[in-house]
C-alpha positions, 0 to 999 in steps of 0.5 A, a space after each residue: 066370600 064363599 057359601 056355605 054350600 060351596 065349601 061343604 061340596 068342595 069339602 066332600 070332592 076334596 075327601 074324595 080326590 085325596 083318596 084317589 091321590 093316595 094311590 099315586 103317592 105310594 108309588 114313590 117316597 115323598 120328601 118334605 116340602 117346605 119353604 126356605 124359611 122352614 115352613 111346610 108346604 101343603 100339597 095342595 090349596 083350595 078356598 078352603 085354605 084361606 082362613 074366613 073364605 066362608 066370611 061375607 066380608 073377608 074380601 073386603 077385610 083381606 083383599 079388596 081392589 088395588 089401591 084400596 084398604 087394606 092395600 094387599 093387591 098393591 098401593 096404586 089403583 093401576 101399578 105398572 100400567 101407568 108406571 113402571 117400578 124405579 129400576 135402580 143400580 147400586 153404585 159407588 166405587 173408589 173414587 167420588 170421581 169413578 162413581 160419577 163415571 158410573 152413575 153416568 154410566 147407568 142413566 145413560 143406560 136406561 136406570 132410572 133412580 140411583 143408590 149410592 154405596 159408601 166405603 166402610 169407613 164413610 159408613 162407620 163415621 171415619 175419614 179417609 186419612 183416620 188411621 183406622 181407615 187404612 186399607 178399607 178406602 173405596 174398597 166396598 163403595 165411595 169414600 165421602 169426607 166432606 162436600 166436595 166429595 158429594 159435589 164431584 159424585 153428583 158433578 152433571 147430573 141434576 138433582 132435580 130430575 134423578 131420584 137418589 138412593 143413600 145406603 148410610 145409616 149412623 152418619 145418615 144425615 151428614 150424607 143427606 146434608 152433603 147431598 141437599 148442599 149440593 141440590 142448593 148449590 145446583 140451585 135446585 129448591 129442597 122441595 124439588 130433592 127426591 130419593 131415600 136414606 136408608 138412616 134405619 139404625 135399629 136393623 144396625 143393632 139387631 143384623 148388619 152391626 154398623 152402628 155408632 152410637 147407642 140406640 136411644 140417641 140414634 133414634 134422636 138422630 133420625 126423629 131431628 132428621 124426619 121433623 126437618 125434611 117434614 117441613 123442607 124436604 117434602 119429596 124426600 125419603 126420611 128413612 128405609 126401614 130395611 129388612 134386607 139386611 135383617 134377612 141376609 144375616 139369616 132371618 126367615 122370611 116372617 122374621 123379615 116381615 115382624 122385625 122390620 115392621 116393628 122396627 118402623 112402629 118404633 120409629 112411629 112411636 119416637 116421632 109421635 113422643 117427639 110432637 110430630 102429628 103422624 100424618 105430618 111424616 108417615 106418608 114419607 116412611 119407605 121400606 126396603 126388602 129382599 126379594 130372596 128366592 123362595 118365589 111365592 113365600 117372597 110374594 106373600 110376605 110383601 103383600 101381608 107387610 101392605 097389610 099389617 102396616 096399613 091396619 096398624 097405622 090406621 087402627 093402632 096410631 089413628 092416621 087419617 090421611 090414607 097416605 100414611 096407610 101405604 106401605 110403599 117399599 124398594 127390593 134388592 135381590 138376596 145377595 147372600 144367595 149368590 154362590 161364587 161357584 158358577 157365578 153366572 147361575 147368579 144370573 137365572 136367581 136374580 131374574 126370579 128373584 126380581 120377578 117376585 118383586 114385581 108380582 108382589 108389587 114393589 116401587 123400586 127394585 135393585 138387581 144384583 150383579 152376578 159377580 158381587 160374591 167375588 168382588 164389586 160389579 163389573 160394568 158388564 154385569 151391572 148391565 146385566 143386572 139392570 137388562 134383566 129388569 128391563 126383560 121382566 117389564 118389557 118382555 114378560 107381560 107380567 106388567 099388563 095387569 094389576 097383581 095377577 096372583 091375587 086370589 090364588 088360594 096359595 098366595 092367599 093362604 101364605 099372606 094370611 100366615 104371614 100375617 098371623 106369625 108376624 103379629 105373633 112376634 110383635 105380641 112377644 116383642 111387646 111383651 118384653 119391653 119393645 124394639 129397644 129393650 129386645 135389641 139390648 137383650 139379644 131376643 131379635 140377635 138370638 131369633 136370626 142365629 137359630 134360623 141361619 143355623 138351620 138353613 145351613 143345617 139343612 144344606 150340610 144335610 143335603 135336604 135343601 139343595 143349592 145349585 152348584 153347592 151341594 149338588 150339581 158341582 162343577 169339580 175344578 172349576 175356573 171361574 173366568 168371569 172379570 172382576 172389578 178391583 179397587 186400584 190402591 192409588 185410590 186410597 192415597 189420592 183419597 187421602 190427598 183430597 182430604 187434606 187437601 179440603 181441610 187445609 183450604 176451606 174456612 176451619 173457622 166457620 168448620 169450628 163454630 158449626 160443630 160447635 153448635 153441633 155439640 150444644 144441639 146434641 147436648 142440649 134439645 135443639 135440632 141436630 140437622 141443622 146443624 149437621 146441614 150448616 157443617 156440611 154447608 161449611 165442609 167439616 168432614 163425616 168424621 169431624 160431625 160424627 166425632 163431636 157426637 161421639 162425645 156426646 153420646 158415647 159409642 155403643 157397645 154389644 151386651 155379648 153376655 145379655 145375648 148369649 143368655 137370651 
């Protein structure tokens, strides 16, 4: 990439700047600058920096042109030139009806894909009149029992020409049954449905804790779930391999990067052990990241991922369709960097935090909202959010080339450092018996503890400043923008619908779906199609979820296994 006789004069001009550099460093006591995930900062980057720059071939190996293995600068030959990146809002709030209004809402307003947030109970498999549902309904999104939910949610809307995006993980194909019920009865065909599950249960175990079932029969649950849409549902997202939440629970950014892509080589492994030929359903693997606010480390992370990934799937599992070696991925801005103090500050995080999404090459990008530390967004800020990615596309430039930080010698370097720690971790976790094994002895659990622990360290000990925190406070202050609260009458018109569902639809027909549910999950039969005829016939999440329960059991933490790792 660069000559020899390049790089001996760079060596000796850079002997000689360093020198002469020293004399202003000793006018002031230097911090220590580093990344938010810890790593040292080099004063500077030159060709030097990039590991085998002095390699003929390292362009080639490394980098080469967008579009091209393997995949660095970006997975499409024009990026943004041809297409923007889907600007989606997180909704679902309340009421089915409510969120529809929302969702409504948004598009009207320029969103172009939508990502749908479900309440607690929904997430951990519980209907609205369970009892352990009590106070939780609607409060942290949309409450769906059953398919008149779903219908109600996606009432005017054809799903036909929106893209959709599910946050649900454990009941995972109960929600995306619902969803292609209602496709059906809008009678739009499976292979025109478009969207993404997030369904990646393994990050539940390792970060977010929102798991049902134990892992080996989860990981059943999804691989059933990939052989269907492989055949039926085409266009559609089988599973969000997701980092976010692996990074909100305190990992460091190469944490993100190795976890969650040995995460995804995981489900790889069980689909191909399944029968599945990799081409067969890689092209419809996504990923999903967070955008946190250390710019250019946010940047090189998403371009290693690319990386890895492609020369795994190509050199490791032998893919042959080039469509199984793009890594393509959605963002959402760090919502754990958000402060409720001085909330509109949240504003200015979120608008760079995208922005490093967008030069680092994302798909689909979420902003958060500047009040989601304080409540649910307001409409108004929800319009914020999504203006904010409209000012960054339209407004910027940064849309008008293709990956414009490419060959920036920082850039270059921190991808190529990402990379090597990132294959370090799957070495270790290898090592130790791979994604599951790791999961029950608390090796991913333990690695995110010491991490949070020294970012909250080096903020208690004023070496990391966070604006409005530890420096710059407002004393006294009043927070005055609005917040959204959840009415409590949405609870008992909830509860009411529930029942009011249950006791008017055919429980005959409920019965025998969960029936054959049970003999699925028993037996080596499909579990999504029976899933998709409970769903057909209105049996509730819980009702779904409460056979598997009896089936597979609950899963529960090994504390013990953790604390000693």
């Amino acid at each position: 990439m660069f000559s020899k006789k390049f790089l001996d004069k760079l060596n000796r001009n850079l002997a000689q700047w360093d020198k002469e550099a020293a004399k202003y460093r000793q006018r002031k006591s230097m911090p220590r600058f580093f990344t938010i995930s810890g790593a040292d900062i080099d004063e500077l980057y030159t060709p030097l920096s990039i590991k085998g720059a002095d390699k003929d071939d390292h362009y080639d190996r490394n980098l080469n042109l967008p579009g091209q293995y393997p995949y660095t600068r970006g997975i499409h030959h024009t990026l943004y030139r041809t297409r923007l990146w889907t600007m989606r809002q997180f909704a679902g709030m309340g009421t089915p009806k409510q969120t529809n209004e929302r969702f409504k809402y948004i598009l009207a307003h320029g969103g172009t894909g939508l990502s749908t947030a479900f309440d607690l109970p929904t997430l951990m498999g519980y209907d609205s009149d369970h009892p352990r549902s009590l106070g939780e309904v609607g409060k942290c999104g949309v409450a769906v029992d059953t398919l008149a939910d779903m219908e109600i949610i996606f009432g005017g809307i054809d799903l036909a020409k929106v893209s959709t995006s599910m946050t649900i993980n454990s009941p995972a194909s109960m929600l995306l049954a619902m969803y292609l019920a209602v496709a059906e009865k809008q009678g739009v065909a499976f292979d025109k449905v478009r969207g993404t599950l997030q369904n990646d249960i393994l990050k539940e175990y390792i970060a977010q804790k929102e798991f049902i079932f134990p892992p080996r029969p989860s990981i059943r649950l999804i691989t059933d779930m990939i052989a269907y849409c492989t055949k039926h549902v085409p266009q559609w997202n089988t599973i969000s391999i997701s980092g976010y939440h692996i990074r909100e629970a305190g990992a460091t950014a190469v944490q993100e990067l190795a976890f969650t892509l040995a995460d995804g080589f995981c489900y790889v492994d069980s689909a191909i052990k399944a029968g599945m030929d990799v081409d067969d359903f890689a092209p419809r693997l996504s990923y999903f990241f967070n955008a946190h606010s250390d710019f250019f480390e946010e940047i090189a992370k998403y371009r290693a991922a690319r990386r890895i990934w492609a020369r795994h799937m190509k050199e490791r599992y032998g893919a042959k369709d080039p469509k199984s070696w793009l890594l393509r991925f959605h963002t959402q801005t760090a919502g754990c960097s958000l402060t409720a103090q001085q909330p509109e500050n949240n504003i200015v995080r979120v608008a760079l935090q995208a922005l490093s999404a967008v030069l680092g090459g994302t798909q689909s990008l979420h902003t958060n909202s500047m009040d989601e530390t304080l409540a649910l967004p307001s409409e108004k800020a929800a319009r914020i959010a999504l203006r904010t990615q409209q000012v960054i596309a339209y407004e910027t430039g940064v849309a008008n080339t293709i990956d414009p930080l490419g060959g920036s010698y920082f850039v270059e370097a921190l991808t190529d450092k990402m990379e090597a720690e990132a294959e370090a971790y799957f070495k270790e976790i290898e090592r130790r018996g791979g994604v599951l094994a790791c999961i029950e002895e608390g090796f991913f659990q333990q690695e995110i503890a010491k991490s949070a622990y020294r970012f909250q360290r080096e903020i208690e000990k004023d070496e990391r400043k966070i604006v409005g925190i530890n420096d710059f406070i407002l004393e006294d202050e009043e927070i005055e923008i609005p917040v959204l609260r959840i009415d409590p009458q949405v609870e008992k018109d909830q509860v009411a619908f529930v029942k009011k569902v249950k006791a008017e639809r055919d429980n005959a027909a409920v019965q025998a779906a969960r029936e054959k549910l049970r003999q699925s999950a028993q037996g080596d039969g499909n579990t999504f199609e029976a899933i998709l005829d409970g769903a057909r016939a209105y049996a509730s999440v819980g009702e779904m979820c409460d056979v598997l329960r009896e089936v597979w059991g609950e899963y529960v933490e090994n504390q013990a296994a953790m604390q000693a790792s």
